[in-house]
N, C-alpha and C positions, 0 to 999 in steps of 0.2 A: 504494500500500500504506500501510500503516500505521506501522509503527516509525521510518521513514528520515523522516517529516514528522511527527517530534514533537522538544522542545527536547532541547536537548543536555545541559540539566539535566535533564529525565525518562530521560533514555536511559542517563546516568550513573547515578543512580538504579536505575533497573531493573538494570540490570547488576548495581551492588556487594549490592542485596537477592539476587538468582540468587546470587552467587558467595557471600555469607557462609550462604544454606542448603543450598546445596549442599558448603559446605562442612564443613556438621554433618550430611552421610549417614548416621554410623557410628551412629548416635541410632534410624537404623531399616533400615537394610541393612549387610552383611558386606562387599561389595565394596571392597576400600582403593583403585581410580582411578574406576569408571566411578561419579557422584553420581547421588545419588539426590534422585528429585524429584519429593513428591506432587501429585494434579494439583490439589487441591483449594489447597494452598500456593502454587502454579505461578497461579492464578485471584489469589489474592488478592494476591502481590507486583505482577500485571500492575495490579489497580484502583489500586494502592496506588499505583505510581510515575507514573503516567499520568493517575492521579483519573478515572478508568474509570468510567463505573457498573457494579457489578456485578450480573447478572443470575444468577448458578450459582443462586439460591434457586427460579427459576422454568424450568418442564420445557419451554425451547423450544429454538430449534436454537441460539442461540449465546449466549456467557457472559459479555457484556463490550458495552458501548456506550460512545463520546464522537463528538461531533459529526456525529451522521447516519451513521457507521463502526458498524456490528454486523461483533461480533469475536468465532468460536468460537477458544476456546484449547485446545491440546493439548499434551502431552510425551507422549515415547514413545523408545525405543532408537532411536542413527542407523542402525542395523544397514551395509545397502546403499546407501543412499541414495533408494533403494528401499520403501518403506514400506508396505504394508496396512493400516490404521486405522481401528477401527471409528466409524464417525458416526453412526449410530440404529438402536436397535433395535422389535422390531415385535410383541411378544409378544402384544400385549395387543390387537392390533387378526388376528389369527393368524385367527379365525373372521370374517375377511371378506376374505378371501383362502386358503380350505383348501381352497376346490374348485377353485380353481387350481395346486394342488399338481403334476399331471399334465401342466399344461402351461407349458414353460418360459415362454414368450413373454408368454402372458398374465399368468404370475404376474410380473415382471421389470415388466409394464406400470403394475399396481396396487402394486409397490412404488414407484415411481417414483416415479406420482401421489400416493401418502401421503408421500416424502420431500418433494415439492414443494410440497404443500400443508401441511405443518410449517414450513415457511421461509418462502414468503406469509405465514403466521398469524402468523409472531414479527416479520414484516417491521412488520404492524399492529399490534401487542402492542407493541412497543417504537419506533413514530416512524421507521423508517428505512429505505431504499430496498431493493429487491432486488436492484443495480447495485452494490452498498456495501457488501456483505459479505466479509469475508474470513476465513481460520485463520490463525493467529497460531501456531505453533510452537516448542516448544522440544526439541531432541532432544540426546540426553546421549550422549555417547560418551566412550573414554581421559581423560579428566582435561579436559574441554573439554563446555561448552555451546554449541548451535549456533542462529539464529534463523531461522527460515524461514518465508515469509509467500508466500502465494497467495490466489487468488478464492477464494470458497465459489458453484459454481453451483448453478443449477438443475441437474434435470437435462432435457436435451436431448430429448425421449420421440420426437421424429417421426424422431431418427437412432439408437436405440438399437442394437446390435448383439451378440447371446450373442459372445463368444467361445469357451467350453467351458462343459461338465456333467460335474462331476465328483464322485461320493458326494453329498455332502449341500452342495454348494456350486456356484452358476452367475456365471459369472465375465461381466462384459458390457462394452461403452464406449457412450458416444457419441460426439458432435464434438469433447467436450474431454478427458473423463476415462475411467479405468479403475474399475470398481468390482465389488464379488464381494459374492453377496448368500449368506450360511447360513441353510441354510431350516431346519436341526433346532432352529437356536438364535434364528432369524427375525432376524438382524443383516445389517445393513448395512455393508462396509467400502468405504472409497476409497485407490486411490495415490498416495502421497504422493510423489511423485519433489524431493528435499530437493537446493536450492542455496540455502545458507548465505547471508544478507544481514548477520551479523554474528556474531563468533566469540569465547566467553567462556572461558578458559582457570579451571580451577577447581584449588588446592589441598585438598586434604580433610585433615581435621583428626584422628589417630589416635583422639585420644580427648576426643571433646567432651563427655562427662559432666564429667568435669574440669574442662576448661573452663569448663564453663555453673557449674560450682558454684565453681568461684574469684574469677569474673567478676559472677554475679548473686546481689542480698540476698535473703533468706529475706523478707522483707518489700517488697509492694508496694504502689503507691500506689492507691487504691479509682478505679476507671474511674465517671468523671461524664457520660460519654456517653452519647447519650439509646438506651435499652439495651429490648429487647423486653421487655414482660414476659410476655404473654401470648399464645396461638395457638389459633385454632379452624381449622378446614377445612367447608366448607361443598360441597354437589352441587350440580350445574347442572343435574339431573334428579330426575326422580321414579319411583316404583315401581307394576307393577300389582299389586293387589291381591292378585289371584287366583294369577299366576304369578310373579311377586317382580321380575318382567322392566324393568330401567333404559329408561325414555322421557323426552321431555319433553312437557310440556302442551302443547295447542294452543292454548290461551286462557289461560296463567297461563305464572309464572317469563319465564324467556326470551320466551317467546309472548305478554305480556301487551299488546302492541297487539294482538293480535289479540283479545282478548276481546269479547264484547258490552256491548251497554248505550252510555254514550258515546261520543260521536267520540274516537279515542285518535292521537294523535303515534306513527309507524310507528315510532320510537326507543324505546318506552316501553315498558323491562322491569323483572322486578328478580329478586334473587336470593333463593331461600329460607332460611331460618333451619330448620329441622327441631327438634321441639318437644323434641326429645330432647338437642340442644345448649344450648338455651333453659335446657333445668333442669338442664342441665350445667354450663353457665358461663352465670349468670342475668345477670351482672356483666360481661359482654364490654363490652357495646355501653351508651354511653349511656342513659337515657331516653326512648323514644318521639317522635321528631318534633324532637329534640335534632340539630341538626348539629353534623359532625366530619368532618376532613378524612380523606381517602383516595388517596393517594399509590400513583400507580398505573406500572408495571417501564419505562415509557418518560421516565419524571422528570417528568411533569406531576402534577397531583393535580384531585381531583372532590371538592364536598361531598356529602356522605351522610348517610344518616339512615336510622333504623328505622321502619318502617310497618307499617300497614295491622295488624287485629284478633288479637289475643295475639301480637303484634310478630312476625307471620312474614317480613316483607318486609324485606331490604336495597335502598336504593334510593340513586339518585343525585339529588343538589338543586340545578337541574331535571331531575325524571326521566330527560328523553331523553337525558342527558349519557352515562351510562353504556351504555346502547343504542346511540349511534352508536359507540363504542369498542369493546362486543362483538359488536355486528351486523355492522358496515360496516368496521371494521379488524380485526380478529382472525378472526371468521368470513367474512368477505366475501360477506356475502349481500346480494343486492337488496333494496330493501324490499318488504316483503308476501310476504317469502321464509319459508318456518318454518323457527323451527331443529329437529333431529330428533337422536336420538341417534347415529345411524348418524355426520351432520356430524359431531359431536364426536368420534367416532370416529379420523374420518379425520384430526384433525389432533393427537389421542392425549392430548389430557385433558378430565376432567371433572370440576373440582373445581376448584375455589378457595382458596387459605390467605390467613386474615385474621391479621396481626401487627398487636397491640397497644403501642406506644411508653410510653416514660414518660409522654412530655409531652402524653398524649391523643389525638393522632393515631393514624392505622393505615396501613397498606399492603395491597395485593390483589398475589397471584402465584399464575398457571395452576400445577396439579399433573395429575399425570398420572393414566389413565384408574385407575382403584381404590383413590385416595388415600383418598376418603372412608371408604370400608368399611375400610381400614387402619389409619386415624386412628381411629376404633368401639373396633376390637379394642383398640388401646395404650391408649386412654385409658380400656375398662371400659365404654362408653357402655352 
């Protein structure tokens, strides 16, 4: 596991950040014992005390890497020890699996394979084994934090087994776990069955506005870290014409080894720009043919650069760079394999968010399937 083979100064650490937010709950819940603890807070004290990377910004299965370790993080009530917790949901992939509504088995089959092939993708997305995954937990009960750490599996599909059908919920296992899939609400949960591998006892503070305002200046010092400044999102598909219908090329974007004309590198893709971002933020990107680094959710980075005619093209420098990264680790396709929309489907995003740094650089992180068209609305595009 995780927590028990890291220093005894990060462990300390982690601890005293849990216990001083959790001990300003009253800031956002009524309860005066049991602490409250956002999960988004919960993500960042883990990066913070362990120098984690953190992944929360990208829509894969877990929220946290160091050393080859992919770590989903959770909090939740100790209730029984006993847990149900939801791990993914399925909304959005809901019409490739609705004619299996009727039938338990098959539908149970095809959520399975989309849980599994979500965890593959992040495996290649982020550098790290399938063997190496775990949940990191935090659950909050009476006046005490608890730490609980397990695998994160696969899941098992050749031993699957319903246990029940009940209203709108099918309850199943396999070789290792328990899990209940709701089909009204297409969520995935697992049991958590919690044995504590370290116990954080928590004071809560009556009144921590007080506090906070005895304690800290009206005046802070200006953050000189290298700070976003900018955000585009970009698809990983295109649209038909006629029926508005999300595809990808066969011979362009993703598909561009497969184009005609020259012999091409089966790596060699790139990502579109849509003209309508272009005159959105003209100023994103460099100049044409301008390399800049691209810092990619596994801590490695790729040059890139804007290509190809009224600068439609994101590409990586040497092209196939980024191709073997979303061909062969993230998608894990064969070469000469197409990518198709339905693939993306299965592993729930289509879409890209590009962050812009102070210091010129950028970052790329997977969003999930209708980020794009989301992104449209907010920004007026």
């Amino acid at each position: 596991m995780f927590f028990n083979n890291q220093s005894k100064t990060e462990q300390d650490k982690y601890e005293l950040l849990l216990r001083i937010v959790a001990a300003l709950s009253k800031l956002s819940a009524d309860s005066s014992t049991i602490p409250y603890l956002y999960y988004r807070m919960a993500e960042n004290i883990f990066c913070r005390a362990f120098e984690a990377k953190n992944l929360s910004r990208s829509d894969i299965s877990i929220d946290a890497s160091k050393s080859s370790c992919g770590i989903g993080l959770k909090t939740f009530l100790h209730k029984n020890s006993r847990c149900l917790e939801k791990v993914a949901e399925f909304n959005k992939e809901r019409h490739l699996y609705v004619n299996s509504l009727n039938n338990a088995d098959e539908l149970i089959f095809k959520i399975a394979n989309f849980r599994n092939k979500r965890i593959t993708s992040t495996c290649g997305i982020c550098s790290v084994p399938t063997d190496n995954l775990i949940y990191h937990c935090v659950t909050r009960a009476d006046s005490v934090l608890y730490l609980h750490e397990e695998p994160m599996h696969l899941i098992d599909i050749d031993n699957i087994k319903i246990s029940s059908i009940k209203d709108n919920t099918i309850s199943f296992h396999d070789s290792l776990e328990e899990y209940c899939f709701n089909v009204s609400k297409s969520t995935l949960f697992k049991r958590f069955n919690i044995s504590p591998i370290h116990t954080i006892p928590v004071k809560i503070f009556d009144d921590p506005f007080d506090l906070l305002e005895r304690y800290l200046s009206d005046e802070f010092q200006t953050d000189t870290s290298n700070r976003i400044v900018d955000t585009i999102y970009l698809p990983l598909y295109s649209y038909e014409r006629k029926t508005h219908k999300k595809y990808v090329p066969m011979q362009s974007g993703l598909n561009q080894w497969n184009a005609d004309g020259r012999k091409r590198d089966p790596n060699e893709v790139y990502i579109r720009i849509p003209a309508e971002i272009k005159h959105h933020k003209p100023d994103f990107f460099p100049p044409r043919n301008v390399s800049f680094t691209l810092n990619l959710p596994n801590g490695s980075f790729k040059m890139a650069k804007v290509c190809q005619e009224n600068d439609k093209a994101l590409m990586s420098n040497p092209n196939e760079d980024l191709g073997k990264w979303i061909l062969r680790d993230v998608l894990n396709l064969a070469e000469n394999e197409l990518v198709t929309y339905e693939k993306l489907e299965q592993i729930g995003v289509d879409t890209v968010q590009l962050n812009k740094f102070e210091d010129g650089t950028y970052e790329i992180n997977f969003r999930e399937l209708g980020s794009y068209e989301l992104y449209k609305q907010q920004e007026c595009i």
